[in-house]
C-alpha positions as CSV (number, residue, x, y, z in Angstrom):
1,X,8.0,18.0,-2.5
2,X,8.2,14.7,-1.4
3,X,11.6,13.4,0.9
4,X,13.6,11.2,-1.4
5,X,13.0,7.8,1.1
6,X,9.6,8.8,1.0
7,X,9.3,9.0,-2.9
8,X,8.0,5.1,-3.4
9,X,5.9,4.0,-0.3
10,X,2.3,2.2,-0.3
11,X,0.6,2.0,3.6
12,X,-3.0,1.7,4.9
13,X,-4.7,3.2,7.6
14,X,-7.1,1.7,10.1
15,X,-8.9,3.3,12.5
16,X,-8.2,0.9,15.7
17,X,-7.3,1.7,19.0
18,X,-4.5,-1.6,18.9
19,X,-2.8,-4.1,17.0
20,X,-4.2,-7.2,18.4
21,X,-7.7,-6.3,16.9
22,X,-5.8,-5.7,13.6
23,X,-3.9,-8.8,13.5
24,X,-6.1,-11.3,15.5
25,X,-8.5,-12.0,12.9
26,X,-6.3,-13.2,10.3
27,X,-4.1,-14.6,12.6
28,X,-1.2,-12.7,11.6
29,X,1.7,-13.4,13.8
30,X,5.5,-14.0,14.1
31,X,6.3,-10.2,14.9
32,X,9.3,-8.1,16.4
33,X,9.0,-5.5,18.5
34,X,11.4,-2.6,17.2
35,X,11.5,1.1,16.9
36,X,9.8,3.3,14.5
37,X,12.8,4.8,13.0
38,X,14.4,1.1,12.2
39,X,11.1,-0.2,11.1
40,X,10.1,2.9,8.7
41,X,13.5,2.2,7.2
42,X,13.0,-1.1,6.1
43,X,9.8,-1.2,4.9
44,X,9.8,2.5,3.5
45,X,13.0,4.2,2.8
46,X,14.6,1.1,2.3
47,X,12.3,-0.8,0.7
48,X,12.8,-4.1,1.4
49,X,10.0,-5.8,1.3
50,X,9.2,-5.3,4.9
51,X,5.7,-5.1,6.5
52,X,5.6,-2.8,9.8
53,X,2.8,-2.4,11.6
54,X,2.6,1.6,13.6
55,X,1.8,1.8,17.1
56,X,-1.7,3.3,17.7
57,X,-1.4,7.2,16.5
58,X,-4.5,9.6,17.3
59,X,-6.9,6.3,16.5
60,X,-5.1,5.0,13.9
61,X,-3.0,2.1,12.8
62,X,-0.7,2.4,10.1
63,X,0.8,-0.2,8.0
64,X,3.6,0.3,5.9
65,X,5.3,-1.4,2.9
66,X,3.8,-4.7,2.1
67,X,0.4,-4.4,3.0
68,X,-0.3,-7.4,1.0
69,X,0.4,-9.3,4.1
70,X,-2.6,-8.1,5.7
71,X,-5.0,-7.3,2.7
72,X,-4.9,-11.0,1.2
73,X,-5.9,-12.2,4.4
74,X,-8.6,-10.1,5.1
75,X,-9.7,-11.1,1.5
76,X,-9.7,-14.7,1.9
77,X,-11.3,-13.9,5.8
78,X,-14.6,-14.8,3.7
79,X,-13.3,-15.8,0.3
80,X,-15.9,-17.9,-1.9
81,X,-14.7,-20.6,-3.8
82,X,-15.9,-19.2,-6.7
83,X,-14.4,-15.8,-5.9
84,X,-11.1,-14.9,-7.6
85,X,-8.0,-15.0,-6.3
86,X,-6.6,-12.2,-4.1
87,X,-4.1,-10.9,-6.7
88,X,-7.0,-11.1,-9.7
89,X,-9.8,-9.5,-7.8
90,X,-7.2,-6.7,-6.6
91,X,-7.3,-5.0,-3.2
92,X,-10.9,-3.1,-3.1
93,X,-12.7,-6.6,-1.9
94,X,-9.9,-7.0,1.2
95,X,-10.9,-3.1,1.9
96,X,-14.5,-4.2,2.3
97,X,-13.9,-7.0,4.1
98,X,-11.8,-5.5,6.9
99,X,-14.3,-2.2,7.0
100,X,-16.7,-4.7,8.3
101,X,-14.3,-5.5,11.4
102,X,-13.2,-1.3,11.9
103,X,-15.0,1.8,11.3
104,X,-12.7,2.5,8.4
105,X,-9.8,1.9,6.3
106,X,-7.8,3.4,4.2
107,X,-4.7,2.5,1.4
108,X,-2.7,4.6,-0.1
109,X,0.2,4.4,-2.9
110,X,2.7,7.0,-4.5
111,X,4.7,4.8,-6.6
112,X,6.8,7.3,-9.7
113,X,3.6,8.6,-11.7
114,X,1.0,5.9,-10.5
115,X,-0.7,7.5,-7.7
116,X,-3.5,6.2,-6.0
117,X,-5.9,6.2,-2.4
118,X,-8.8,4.5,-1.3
119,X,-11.2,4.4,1.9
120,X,-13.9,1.7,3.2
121,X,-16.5,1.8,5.9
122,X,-19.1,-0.7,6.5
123,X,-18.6,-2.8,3.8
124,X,-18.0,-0.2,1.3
125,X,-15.9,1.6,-0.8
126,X,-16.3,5.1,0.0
127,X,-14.3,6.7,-2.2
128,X,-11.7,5.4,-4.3
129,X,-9.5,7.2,-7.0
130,X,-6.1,5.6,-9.0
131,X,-4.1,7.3,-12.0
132,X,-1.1,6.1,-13.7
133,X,0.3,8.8,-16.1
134,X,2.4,6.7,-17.9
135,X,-0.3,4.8,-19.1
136,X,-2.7,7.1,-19.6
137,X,-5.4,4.9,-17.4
138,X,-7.4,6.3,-14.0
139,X,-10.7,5.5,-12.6
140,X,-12.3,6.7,-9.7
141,X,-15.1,5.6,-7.2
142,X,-17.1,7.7,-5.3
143,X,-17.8,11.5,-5.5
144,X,-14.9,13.5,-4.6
145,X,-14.5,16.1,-2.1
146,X,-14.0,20.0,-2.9
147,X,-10.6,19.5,-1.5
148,X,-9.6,16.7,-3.8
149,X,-10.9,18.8,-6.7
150,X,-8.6,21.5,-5.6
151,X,-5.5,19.2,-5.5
152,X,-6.3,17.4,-9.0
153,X,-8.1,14.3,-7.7
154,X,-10.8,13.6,-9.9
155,X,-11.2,12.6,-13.9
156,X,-15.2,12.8,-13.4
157,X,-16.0,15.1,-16.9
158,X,-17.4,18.6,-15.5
159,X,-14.8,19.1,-12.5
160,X,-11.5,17.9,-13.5
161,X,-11.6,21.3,-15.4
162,X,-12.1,23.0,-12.1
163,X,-8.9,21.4,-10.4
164,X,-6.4,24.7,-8.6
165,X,-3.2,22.4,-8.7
166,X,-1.8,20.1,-11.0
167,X,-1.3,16.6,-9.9
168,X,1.3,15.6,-8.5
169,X,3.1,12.3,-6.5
170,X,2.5,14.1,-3.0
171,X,-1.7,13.5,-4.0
172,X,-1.9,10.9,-1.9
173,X,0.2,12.3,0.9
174,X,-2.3,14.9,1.3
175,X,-5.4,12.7,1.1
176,X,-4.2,10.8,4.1
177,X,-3.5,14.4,6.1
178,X,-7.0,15.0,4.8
179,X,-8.4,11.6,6.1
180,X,-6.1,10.1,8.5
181,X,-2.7,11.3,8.9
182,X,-0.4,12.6,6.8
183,X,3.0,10.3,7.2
184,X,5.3,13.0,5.3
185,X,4.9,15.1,8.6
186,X,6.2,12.8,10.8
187,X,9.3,14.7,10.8
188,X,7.8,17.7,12.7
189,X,8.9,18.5,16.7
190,X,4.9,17.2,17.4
191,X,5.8,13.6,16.4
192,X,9.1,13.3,18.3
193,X,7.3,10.7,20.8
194,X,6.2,8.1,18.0
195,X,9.9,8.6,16.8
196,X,10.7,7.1,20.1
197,X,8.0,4.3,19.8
198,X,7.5,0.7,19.2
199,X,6.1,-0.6,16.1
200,X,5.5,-4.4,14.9
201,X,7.7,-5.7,11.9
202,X,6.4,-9.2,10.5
203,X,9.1,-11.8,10.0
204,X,7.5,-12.8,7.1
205,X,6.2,-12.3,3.6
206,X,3.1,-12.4,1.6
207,X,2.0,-15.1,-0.6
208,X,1.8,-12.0,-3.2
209,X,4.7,-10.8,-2.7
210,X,6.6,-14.5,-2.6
211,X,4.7,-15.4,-5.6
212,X,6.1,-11.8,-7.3
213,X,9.3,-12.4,-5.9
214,X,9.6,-15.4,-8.0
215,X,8.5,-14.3,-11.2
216,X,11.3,-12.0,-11.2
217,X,13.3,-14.8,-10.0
218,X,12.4,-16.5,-13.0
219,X,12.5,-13.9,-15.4
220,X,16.2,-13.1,-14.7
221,X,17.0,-16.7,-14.6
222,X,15.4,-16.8,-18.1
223,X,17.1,-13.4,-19.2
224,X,20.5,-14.9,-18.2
225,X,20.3,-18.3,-20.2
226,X,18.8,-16.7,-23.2
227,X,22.1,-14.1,-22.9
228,X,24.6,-17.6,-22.6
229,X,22.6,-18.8,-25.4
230,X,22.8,-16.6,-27.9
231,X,26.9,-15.9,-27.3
232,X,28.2,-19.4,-27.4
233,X,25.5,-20.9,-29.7
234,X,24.3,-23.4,-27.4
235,X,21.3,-24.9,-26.3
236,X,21.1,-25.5,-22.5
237,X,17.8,-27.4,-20.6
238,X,18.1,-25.7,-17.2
239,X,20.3,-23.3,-15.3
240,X,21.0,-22.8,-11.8
């Protein structure tokens, strides 16, 4: 079962021996140094919008919360002007882009009943599989392994009947133990040193996320003048 803080989290994995060759490309900067426990909290348990980057773990990077940050950047690293924008052409193209800079890389999402977990090398997508039981949608990329079949990861006709387990949110949890590293067992005596560690934790924002930030913005605004509205039968241009 998966830790309550732990419930809603979205992180990628690259397989990098530092930050700098992480974040020099892009140019990503304006960073604190601060302690895994403190920066896990913000940008996992509590959610606030936070990106923190992990200090190097047995060959891996981890980056956790809004991993828009770095995606869109890697995205627009070689962006055509006829390409779509970042948030229309969705995250695969940013994967592909930064597997051309690192042997691999990996994102991962367990967000209520929308699950989903990706990984690139060379240019590619690998292997790429998303499902959101609320709406009823999936797809998949990629030919997946016995041990996703076993776990429920796969809607390809044939073997989704030969799935042990029923899916469930930890799906993606287990993908990255199978891949990378498996962030729910963090907790365990082995990991005490990178409890004690230094992580990065951006001072900033994406342009996704700012540009998300204000729909909602807007949305309540609009919410909250259609609510004045309709109770004292006026009709109002703007409100602040």
């Amino acid at each position: 079962m998966i830790p309550y803080e732990w419930f809603r989290a979205t992180w990628g994995a690259v397989k990098t021996e530092n930050h700098a060759s992480l974040l020099q490309p892009i140019g990503l900067s304006d960073f604190t140094s601060i302690d895994w426990e403190t920066g896990i909290k913000a940008a996992v348990h509590e959610r606030e919008e936070k990106l923190f980057i992990s200090p190097v773990i047995n060959g891996w990077v981890l980056f956790f919360g809004d991993t828009d940050a770095i995606l869109e950047r890697y995205y627009k690293l070689h962006q055509k002007e006829e390409d779509p924008e970042y948030k229309k052409a969705g995250f695969y193209p940013a994967l592909t882009q930064m597997s051309m800079h690192f042997p691999e890389v990996q994102f991962f999402s367990s967000f209520d009943d929308n699950w989903q977990y990706a990984k690139a090398a060379q240019g590619q997508i690998q292997r790429a599989f998303y499902i959101s039981l609320g709406s009823d949608g999936s797809h998949e990329l990629g030919t997946p392994s016995p041990f996703e079949i076993f776990h429920g990861g796969t809607m390809i006709q044939g073997l989704y009947e030969q799935c042990v387990e029923l899916k469930t949110g930890e799906l993606p949890y287990l993908m990255a133990g199978n891949w990378s590293i498996n962030p729910l067992e963090f907790d365990e005596p082995q990991w005490e040193w990178l409890r004690k560690s230094q992580g990065l934790l951006y001072n900033g924002v994406s342009d996704t996320q700012r540009e998300n930030r204000e729909y909602w913005k807007n949305w309540l605004q609009g919410l909250k003048q259609a609510y004045i509205e309709e109770k004292y039968g006026i009709k109002i241009e703007n409100l602040n």
